[in-house]
C-alpha positions, 0 to 999 in steps of 0.5 A, a space after each residue: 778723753 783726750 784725742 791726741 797722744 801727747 807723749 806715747 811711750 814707744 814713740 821716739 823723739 828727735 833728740 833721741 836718735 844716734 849714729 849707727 857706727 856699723 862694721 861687720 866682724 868674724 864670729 864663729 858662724 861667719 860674717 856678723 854685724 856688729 858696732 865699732 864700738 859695740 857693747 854686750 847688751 846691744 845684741 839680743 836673741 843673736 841679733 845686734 839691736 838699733 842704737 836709740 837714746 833715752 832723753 824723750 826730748 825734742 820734736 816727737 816723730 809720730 810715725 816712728 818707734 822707739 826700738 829699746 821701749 818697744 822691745 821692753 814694752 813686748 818682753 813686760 807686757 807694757 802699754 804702747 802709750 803710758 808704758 805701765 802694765 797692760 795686764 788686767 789685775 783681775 783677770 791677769 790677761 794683757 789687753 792687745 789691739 789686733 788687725 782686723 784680719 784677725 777678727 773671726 779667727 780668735 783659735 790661730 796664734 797671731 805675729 805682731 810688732 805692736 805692743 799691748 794697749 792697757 784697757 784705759 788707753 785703748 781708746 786714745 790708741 786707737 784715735 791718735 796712733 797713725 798705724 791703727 787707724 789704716 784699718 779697724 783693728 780689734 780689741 783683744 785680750 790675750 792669755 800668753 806671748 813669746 818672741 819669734 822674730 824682729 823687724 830688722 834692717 839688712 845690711 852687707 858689704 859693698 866693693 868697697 867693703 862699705 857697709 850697706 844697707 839691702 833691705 828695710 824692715 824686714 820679718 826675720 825669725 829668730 830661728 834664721 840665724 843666716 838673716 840674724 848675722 847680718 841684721 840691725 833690729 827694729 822691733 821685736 815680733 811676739 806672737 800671741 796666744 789665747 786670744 778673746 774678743 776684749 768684753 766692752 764695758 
């Protein structure tokens, strides 16, 4: 088994990034991010989303995310590293790689950015991924999900109505429209549901 995620399907890279032409504009809930040259499908859950390419080419940047796959990886149920289904097809539950906070408490729905794993790269994931290996995180399978929220970027408008960034990375709900207004999102939080202890093989 490789040790080494060659090609992670959320990871960005270099090639793939691309300039964020921000400007605020008058929406009927007040002041709202925007693009100069927006486009209708940059804007999910009323929230204006991070501009990324597609090319998968260059240098990869490990510690990064991807935001168009992670988003489409949380709303299919797709793996974190090959970007197929991480739903078992006999069982129809998603295997998931949890923070060890988690362990002990299978009852509570859990908020996360991190995708699914399939089971048959579990553990690549969890030998290569940079996050996962800060702490020992639990092998889950999960029964439902929903969204609840992204990580976003926050910005506003300085004196000189100049667009600025006011905070990094932040947990904004999708039920905070004041927060949504002004955020460029990142990844998308689910919260999951029916949670078990992964059965090892």
């Amino acid at each position: 088994m490789s040790t080494q995620l060659r090609k992670p399907y959320v990871t960005p890279y270099a090639e793939e990034s691309l300039d964020l032409p921000l400007a605020f504009e008058w929406a009927a809930e007040g002041p709202r991010l925007t693009y100069r040259d927006a486009l209708p499908q940059e804007r999910m859950f009323k929230v204006l989303w991070a501009r990324c390419g597609t090319a998968r080419a260059g240098k990869i940047l490990w510690h990064l995310v991807h935001t168009l796959r992670q988003r489409r990886c949380m709303l299919r149920g797709l793996c974190r590293v090959c970007g197929k289904s991480a739903t078992d097809p006999d069982t129809g539950r998603i295997s998931w790689i949890m923070p060890a906070a988690l362990a002990g408490d299978f009852r509570s729905p859990w908020p996360t950015a991190h995708p699914p794993t399939c089971k048959a790269h579990v553990g690549e994931a969890l030998t290569a991924c940079p996050y996962l290996r800060r702490e020992v995180p639990v092998v889950c399978t999960v029964g439902d999900y929903s969204p609840v929220g992204v990580l976003a970027n926050l910005y506003g408008e300085d004196d000189g109505g100049r667009v600025v960034e006011t905070g990094h990375q932040i947990p904004v709900g999708l039920d905070e429209p004041h927060l949504l207004n002004r955020a460029l999102a990142t990844q998308l939080i689910v919260r999951v549901t029916d949670l078990q202890p992964a059965v090892q093989d």
